[in-house]
C-alpha positions as CSV (number, residue, x, y, z in Angstrom):
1,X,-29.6,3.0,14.2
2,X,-27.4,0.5,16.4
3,X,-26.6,1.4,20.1
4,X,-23.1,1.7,19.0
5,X,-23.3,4.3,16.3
6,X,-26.0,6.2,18.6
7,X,-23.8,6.4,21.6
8,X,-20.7,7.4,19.0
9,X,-23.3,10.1,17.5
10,X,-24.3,11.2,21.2
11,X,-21.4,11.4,23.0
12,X,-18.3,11.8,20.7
13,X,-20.8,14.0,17.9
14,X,-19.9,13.6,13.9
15,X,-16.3,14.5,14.9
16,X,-15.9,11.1,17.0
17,X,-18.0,9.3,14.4
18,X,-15.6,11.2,11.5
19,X,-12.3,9.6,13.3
20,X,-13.6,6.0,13.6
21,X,-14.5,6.2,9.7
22,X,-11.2,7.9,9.0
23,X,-9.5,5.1,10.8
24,X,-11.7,2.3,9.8
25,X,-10.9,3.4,6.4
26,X,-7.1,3.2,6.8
27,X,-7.3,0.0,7.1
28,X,-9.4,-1.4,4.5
29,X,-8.2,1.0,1.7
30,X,-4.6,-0.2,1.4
31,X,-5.9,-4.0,0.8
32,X,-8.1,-2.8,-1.6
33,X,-6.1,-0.7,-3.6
34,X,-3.5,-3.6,-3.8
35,X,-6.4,-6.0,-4.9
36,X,-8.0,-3.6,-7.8
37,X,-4.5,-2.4,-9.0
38,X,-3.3,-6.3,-9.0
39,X,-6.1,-8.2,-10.7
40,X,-6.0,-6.9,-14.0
41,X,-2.6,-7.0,-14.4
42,X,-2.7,-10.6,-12.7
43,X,-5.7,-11.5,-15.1
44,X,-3.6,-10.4,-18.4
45,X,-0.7,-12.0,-17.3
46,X,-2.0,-15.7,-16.9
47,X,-3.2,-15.5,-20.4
48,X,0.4,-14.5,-21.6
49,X,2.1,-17.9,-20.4
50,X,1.7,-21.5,-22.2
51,X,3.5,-23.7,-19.7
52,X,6.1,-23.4,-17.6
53,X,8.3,-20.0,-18.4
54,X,7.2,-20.5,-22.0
55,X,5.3,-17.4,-23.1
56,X,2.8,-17.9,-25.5
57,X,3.0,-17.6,-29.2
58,X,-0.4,-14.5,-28.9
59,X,2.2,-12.6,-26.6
60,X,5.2,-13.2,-28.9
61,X,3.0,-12.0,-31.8
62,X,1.0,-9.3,-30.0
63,X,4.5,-7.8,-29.0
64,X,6.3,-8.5,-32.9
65,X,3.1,-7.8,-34.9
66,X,-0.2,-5.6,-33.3
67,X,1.4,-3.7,-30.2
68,X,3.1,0.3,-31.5
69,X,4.7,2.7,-29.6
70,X,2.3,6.0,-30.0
71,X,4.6,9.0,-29.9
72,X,4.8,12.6,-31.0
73,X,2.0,10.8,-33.6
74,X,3.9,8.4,-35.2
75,X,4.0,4.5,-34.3
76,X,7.3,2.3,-33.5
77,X,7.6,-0.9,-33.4
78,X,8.6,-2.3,-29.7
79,X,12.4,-3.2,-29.9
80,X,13.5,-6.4,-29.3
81,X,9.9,-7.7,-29.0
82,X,10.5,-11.2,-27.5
83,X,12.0,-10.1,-25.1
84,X,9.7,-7.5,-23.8
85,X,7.1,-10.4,-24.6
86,X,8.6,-12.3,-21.3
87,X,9.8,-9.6,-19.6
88,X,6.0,-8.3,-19.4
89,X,4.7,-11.6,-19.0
90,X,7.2,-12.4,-16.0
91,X,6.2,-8.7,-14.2
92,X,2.4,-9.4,-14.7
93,X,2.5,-12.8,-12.6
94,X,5.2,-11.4,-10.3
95,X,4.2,-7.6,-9.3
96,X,0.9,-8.3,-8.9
97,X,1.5,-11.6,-6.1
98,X,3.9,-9.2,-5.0
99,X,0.9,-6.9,-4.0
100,X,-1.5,-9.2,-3.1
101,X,1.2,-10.4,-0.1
102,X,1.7,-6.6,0.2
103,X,4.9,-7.8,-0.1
104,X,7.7,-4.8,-1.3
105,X,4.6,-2.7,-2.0
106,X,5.9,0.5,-3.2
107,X,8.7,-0.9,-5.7
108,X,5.9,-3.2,-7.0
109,X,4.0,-0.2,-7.5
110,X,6.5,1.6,-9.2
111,X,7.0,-0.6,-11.8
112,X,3.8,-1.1,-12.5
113,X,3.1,2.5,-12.6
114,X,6.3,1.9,-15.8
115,X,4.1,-0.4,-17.1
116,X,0.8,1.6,-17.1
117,X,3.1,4.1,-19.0
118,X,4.3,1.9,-21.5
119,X,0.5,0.4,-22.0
120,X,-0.5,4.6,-22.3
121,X,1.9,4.8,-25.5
122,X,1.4,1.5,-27.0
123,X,-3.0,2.1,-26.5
124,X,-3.7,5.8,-25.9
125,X,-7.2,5.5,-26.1
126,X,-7.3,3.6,-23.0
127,X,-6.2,6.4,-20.5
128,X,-9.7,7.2,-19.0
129,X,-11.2,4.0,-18.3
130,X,-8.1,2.2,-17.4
131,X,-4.7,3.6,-17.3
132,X,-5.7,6.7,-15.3
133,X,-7.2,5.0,-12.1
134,X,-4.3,2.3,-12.5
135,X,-2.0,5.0,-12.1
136,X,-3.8,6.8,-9.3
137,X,-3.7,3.7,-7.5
138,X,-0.1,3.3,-8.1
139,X,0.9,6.5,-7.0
140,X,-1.9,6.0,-3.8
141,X,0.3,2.7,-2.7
142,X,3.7,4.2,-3.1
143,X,2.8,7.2,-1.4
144,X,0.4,5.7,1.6
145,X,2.3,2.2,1.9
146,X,0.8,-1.6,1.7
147,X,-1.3,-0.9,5.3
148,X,-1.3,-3.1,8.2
149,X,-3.1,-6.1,6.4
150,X,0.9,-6.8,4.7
151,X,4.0,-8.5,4.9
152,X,6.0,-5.5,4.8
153,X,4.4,-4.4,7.8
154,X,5.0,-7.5,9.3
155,X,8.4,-7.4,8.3
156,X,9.0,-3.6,9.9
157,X,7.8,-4.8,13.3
158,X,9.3,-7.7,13.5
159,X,12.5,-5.8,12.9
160,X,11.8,-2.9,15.2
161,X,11.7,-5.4,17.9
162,X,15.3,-6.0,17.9
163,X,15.1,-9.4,16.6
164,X,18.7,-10.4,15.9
165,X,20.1,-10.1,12.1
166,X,17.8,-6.9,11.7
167,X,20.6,-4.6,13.3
């Protein structure tokens, strides 16, 4: 054991050592969760795009042809499919480099917690692997915030200091 952790053990006891987790994990967890919530969505929205704001012809036809609404056992077709094409391909470059930066962290969060409800009725079989922890994580960022490691909480100190224009 390190002469650290043994003098945390000896002189604070598991209490001491408890609080120094508890804090070391508040700052690591928020980073995290706004890297595992963002890569998948940043992964599946890369392959959505064929140039330059020109969404591929798979995510035209995934969103015309394959992809169903699931509800009350019946399936829909999506309306107005090409447009839903780009407006998903658009939020999965854009929310998720919004989290990375930790950058408007909660309203990123929010909407892709709309998103992980949309994917729930379009694949329902997906909700325990995937959509579930998405969601927790959601819910975990809009309730707990981006953390320390962000540019929201840059932003909030930076105003708090008086700086002028932030009154």
């Amino acid at each position: 054991m390190s002469t650290r952790v043994t003098s945390l053990v000896l002189t604070g006891g598991p209490a001491a050592l408890s609080a120094r987790l508890a804090q070391l994990a508040g700052v690591l967890a928020p980073p995290a969760a706004r890297v595992a919530l963002a890569v998948p969505f940043l992964k599946s929205g890369l392959t959505k795009w064929s140039g330059w704001f020109h969404v591929s012809p798979v995510a035209d036809f995934l969103f015309e042809s394959i992809f169903r609404l699931h509800i009350l056992g019946h399936r829909y077709p999506f309306p107005m499919p090409d447009v839903l094409a780009h407006i998903d391909a658009v939020g999965e470059i854009l929310l998720p480099v919004l989290l990375l930066a930790g950058l408007a962290t909660r309203f990123s969060a929010l909407a892709l917690l709309g998103m992980i409800g949309v994917i729930q009725l379009t694949d329902p079989s997906g909700w325990a692997n995937f959509h579930l922890p998405w969601a927790a994580l959601a819910l975990a960022l809009m309730t707990f915030g981006p953390g320390k490691a962000s540019l929201d909480f840059a932003i909030e100190r930076w105003g708090r200091q008086g700086r002028p224009g932030w009154r």
